[in-house]
C-alpha positions, 0 to 999 in steps of 0.5 A, spaced: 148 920 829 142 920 833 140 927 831 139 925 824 135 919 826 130 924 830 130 928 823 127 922 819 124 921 824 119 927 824 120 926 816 117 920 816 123 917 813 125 913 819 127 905 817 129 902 823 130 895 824 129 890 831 135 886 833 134 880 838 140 878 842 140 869 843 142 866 849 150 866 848 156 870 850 157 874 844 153 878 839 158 878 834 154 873 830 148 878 829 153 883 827 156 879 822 149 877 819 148 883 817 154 885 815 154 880 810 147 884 808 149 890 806 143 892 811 147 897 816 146 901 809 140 901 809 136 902 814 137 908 819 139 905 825 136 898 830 132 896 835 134 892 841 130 886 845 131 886 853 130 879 854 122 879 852 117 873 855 123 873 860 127 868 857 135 870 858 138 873 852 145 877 852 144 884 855 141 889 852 145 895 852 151 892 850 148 890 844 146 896 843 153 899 844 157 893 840 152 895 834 153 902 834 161 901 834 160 896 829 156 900 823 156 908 827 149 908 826 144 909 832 141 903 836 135 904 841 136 899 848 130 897 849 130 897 857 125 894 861 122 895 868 121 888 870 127 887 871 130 893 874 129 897 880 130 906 881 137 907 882 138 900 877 134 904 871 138 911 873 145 907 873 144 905 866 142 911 863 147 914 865 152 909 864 150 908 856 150 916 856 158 916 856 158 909 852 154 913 847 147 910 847 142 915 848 136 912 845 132 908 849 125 904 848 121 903 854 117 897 856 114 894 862 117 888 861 113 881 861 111 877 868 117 873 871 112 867 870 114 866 864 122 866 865 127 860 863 130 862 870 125 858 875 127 862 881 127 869 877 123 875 880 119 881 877 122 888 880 117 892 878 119 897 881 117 903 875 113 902 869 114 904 861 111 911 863 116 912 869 122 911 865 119 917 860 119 921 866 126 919 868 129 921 861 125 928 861 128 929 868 135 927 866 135 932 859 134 937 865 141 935 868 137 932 875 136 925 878 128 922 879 129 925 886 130 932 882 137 932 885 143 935 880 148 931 875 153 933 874 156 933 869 149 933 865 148 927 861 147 928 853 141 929 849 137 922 852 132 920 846 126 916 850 121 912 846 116 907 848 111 902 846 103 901 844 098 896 841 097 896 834 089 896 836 084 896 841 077 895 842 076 902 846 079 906 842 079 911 848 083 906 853 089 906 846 088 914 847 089 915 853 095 912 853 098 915 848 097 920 851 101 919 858 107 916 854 106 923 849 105 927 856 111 923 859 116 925 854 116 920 849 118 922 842 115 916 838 112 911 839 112 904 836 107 899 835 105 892 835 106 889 828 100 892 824 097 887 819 092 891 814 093 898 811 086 900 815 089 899 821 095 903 820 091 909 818 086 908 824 092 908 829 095 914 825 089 918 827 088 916 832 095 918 835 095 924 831 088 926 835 092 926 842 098 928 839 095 935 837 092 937 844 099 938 846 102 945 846 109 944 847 115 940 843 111 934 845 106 935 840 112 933 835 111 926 838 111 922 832 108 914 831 112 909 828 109 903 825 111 896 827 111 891 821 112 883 822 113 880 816 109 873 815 111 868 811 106 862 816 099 860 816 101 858 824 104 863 826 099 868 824 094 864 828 098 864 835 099 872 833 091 873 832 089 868 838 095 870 843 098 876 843 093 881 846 093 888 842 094 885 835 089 883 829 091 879 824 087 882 818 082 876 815 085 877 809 092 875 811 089 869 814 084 867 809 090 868 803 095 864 808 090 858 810 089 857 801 096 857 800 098 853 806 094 848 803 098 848 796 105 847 800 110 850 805 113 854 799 108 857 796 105 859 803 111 863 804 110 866 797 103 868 798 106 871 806 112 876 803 108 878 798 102 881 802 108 882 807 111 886 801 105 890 799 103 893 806 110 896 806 110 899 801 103 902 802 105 904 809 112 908 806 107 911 801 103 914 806 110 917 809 109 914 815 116 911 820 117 904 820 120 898 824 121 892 821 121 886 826 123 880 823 125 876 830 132 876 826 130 873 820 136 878 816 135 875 808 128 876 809 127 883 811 133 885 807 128 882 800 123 886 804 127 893 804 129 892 797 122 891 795 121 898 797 128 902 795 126 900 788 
């Protein structure tokens, strides 16, 4: 399943969809939302949050594993380093090989600090490009210490993050370029909110990912849209969320609307959430659908763009 999400991937078809697990003992209310949507039909396969902001969720990878086995299509386990130390981040890996997750999203994991759990401590030990590198040493059959597994794990297809934007734009190619250099076979960003900014962010990419002579030159990146239906939730994304700019027409058309009432606010977000989409996918470009599990909401979106 993972090769033929890797084809869409490099066909710029791919339509992924991110998952956040709630803080409970089961899963199955997520998978039963999107059942009753139909969405497993539409989209390529799923992202998995790991306990973002540092607030306890259910795991992962068991997540990921539960999707996988409830729709046979291919679930990224975003994995983060905060919580997770060298041997901890390889025992993972080489359990979800056999368990059939082999995708894997790597993050460096926000500070303890922010955490539901008071006496929580960041680990640390590793960062997002160390996990790349990791994944690059298990595809050749050993550990991080260059040590032989046996049996070889299969095919481990690792991604990783970036921000939708930067003020120095050679900070933002410079880490494309450790992440590509690391082994990443596609990058996600930040949501984008303007098709301008989705255009330079793709150039920019595109200028590091030329430079590289071998398979990593195939990397590919992969556009995070956040559908926005709410004056205030554009506002803390824009002031809050370092890497992110909501565009002054979001905001300007969102602030009239929310003047007019809730219901139209609404309107006025999903249809600019809407249009940029589908300008995005004409462009042939990858797309992950964050929707922070807002299910009847990014299905409505996805159909806007299968018509």
């Amino acid at each position: 399943m993972f090769e033929k999400l890797i084809e869409k991937l490099q066909d710029g078809s791919w339509l992924t969809l991110e998952t956040s697990p709630s803080k409970s003992a089961s899963f199955q209310p997520i998978i039963d939302k999107i059942a009753a949507l139909g969405l497993d039909k539409k989209v390529d396969g799923w992202s998995v949050t790991d306990n973002p902001l540092a607030q306890l969720r259910y795991g992962s990878i068991f997540a990921a594993i539960r999707l996988q086995a409830a729709f046979n299509k291919p679930a990224i386990a975003t994995i983060g380093m905060r919580d997770r130390n060298l041997i901890a981040i390889q025992s993972d890996i080489l359990g979800c090989n056999e368990a059939g997750v082999r995708a894997f999203l790597a993050v460096t994991g926000d500070p303890a600090s922010l955490s539901d759990q008071p006496r929580a401590k960041g680990v640390f030990e590793a960062n997002s490009v160390e996990f790349l590198k990791i994944a690059h040493f298990f595809n050749r059959g050993i550990d991080y210490a260059g040590k032989t597994i046996f049996p070889a794990p299969k095919p481990i297809y690792p991604f990783a993050v970036c921000n939708s934007r930067a003020k120095n734009a050679a900070t933002l190619k410079r880490k494309f370029a450790q992440k590509i250099g690391a082994g990443a076979i596609g990058v996600i960003s930040q949501p984008v909110f303007s098709l301008e900014d989705a255009r330079a962010l793709q150039r920019l990419f595109n200028e590091v990912a030329c430079e590289f002579e071998d398979d990593r030159k195939n990397a590919r990146l992969i556009l995070g849209v956040f559908p926005l239906s709410r004056l205030k939730t554009a506002q803390f994304l824009q002031s809050r969320v370092p890497g992110i700019r909501v565009s002054d027409r979001w905001i300007d058309a969102l602030f009239e609307a929310n003047r007019k009432g809730a219901q139209e606010e609404a309107k006025v977000g999903y249809e600019m959430s809407a249009e940029l989409l589908r300008s995005i996918r004409r462009d042939k470009t990858p797309v992950h659908i964050m929707s922070a599990n807002h299910f009847e909401l990014a299905d409505r979106l996805i159909d806007e763009i299968r018509l």
